[in-house]
C-alpha positions in Angstrom: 7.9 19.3 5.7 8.8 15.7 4.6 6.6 13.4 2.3 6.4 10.4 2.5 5.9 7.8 -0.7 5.8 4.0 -1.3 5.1 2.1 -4.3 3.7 -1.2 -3.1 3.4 -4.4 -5.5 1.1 -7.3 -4.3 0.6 -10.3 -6.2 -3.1 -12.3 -4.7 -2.3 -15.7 -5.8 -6.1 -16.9 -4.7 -7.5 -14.1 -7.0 -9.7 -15.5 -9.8 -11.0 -12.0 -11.4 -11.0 -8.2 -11.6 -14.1 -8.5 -9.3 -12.2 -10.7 -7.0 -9.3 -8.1 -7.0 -11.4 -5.3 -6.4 -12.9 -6.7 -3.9 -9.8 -7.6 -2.0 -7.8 -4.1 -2.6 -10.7 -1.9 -1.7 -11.2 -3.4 1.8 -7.0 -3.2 2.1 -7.1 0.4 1.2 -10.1 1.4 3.3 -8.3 -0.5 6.3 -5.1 1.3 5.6 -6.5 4.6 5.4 -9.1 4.6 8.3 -5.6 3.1 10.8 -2.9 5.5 9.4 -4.2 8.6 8.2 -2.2 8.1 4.4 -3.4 8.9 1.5 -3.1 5.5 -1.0 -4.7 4.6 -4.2 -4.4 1.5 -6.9 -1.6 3.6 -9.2 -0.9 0.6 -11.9 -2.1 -2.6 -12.8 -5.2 -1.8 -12.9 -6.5 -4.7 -15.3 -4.2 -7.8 -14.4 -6.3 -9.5 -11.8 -3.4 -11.1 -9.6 -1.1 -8.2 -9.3 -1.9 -4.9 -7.6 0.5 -1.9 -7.0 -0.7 0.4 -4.8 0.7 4.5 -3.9 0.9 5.5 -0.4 1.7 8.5 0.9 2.2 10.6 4.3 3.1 14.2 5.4 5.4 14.4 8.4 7.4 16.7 9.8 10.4 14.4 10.6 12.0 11.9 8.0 11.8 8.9 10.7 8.0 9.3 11.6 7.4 9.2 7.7 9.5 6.2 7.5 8.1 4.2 10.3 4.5 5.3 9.1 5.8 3.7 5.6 7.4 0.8 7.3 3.9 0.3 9.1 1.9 0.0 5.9 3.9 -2.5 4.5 3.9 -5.0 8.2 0.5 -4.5 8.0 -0.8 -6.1 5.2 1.6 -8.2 5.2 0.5 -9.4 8.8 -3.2 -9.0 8.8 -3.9 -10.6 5.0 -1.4 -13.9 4.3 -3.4 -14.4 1.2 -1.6 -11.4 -0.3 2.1 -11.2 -1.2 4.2 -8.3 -0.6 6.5 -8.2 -3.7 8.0 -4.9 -3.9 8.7 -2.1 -1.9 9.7 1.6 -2.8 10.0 4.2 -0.1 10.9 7.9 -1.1 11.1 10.6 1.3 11.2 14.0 -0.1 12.0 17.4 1.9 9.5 20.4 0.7 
């Protein structure tokens, strides 16, 4: 069994509050997890209201599906919200 796990950083230049943040992550997380199947969650940051980091994370039985899954993620929000900025990327694949 392989897992899959990416730290994600995301700056949102045009948000103005914690509301406006909120606002924008929830509907980037539900989007995420309804079209892949991962599990993700806002892991830090949690009060600055122009960065976000978010945890992702995927079971797989082979390293490469749990990296393209990852890789998928990332393209996209990176593709389907310009308003957001992909700063960071951490992949880790672990081997149970």
């Amino acid at each position: 069994m392989i897992i899959g796990v990416s730290q994600i950083t995301l700056h949102l230049p045009d948000s103005q509050s914690l509301k406006d943040k909120r606002q924008i992550i929830k509907s980037v997380m539900a989007r995420i997890r309804n079209r892949f199947e991962v599990a993700i969650a806002e892991v830090e940051e949690q009060n600055l209201w122009q960065i976000a980091v978010l945890g992702v994370s995927c079971v797989s039985n082979s390293r490469q599906h749990a990296e393209e899954i990852l890789g998928q993620v990332r393209r996209y929000i990176e593709e389907t919200r310009p308003d957001i900025i992909v700063s960071n990327v951490e992949n880790e694949l672990i081997s149970w």
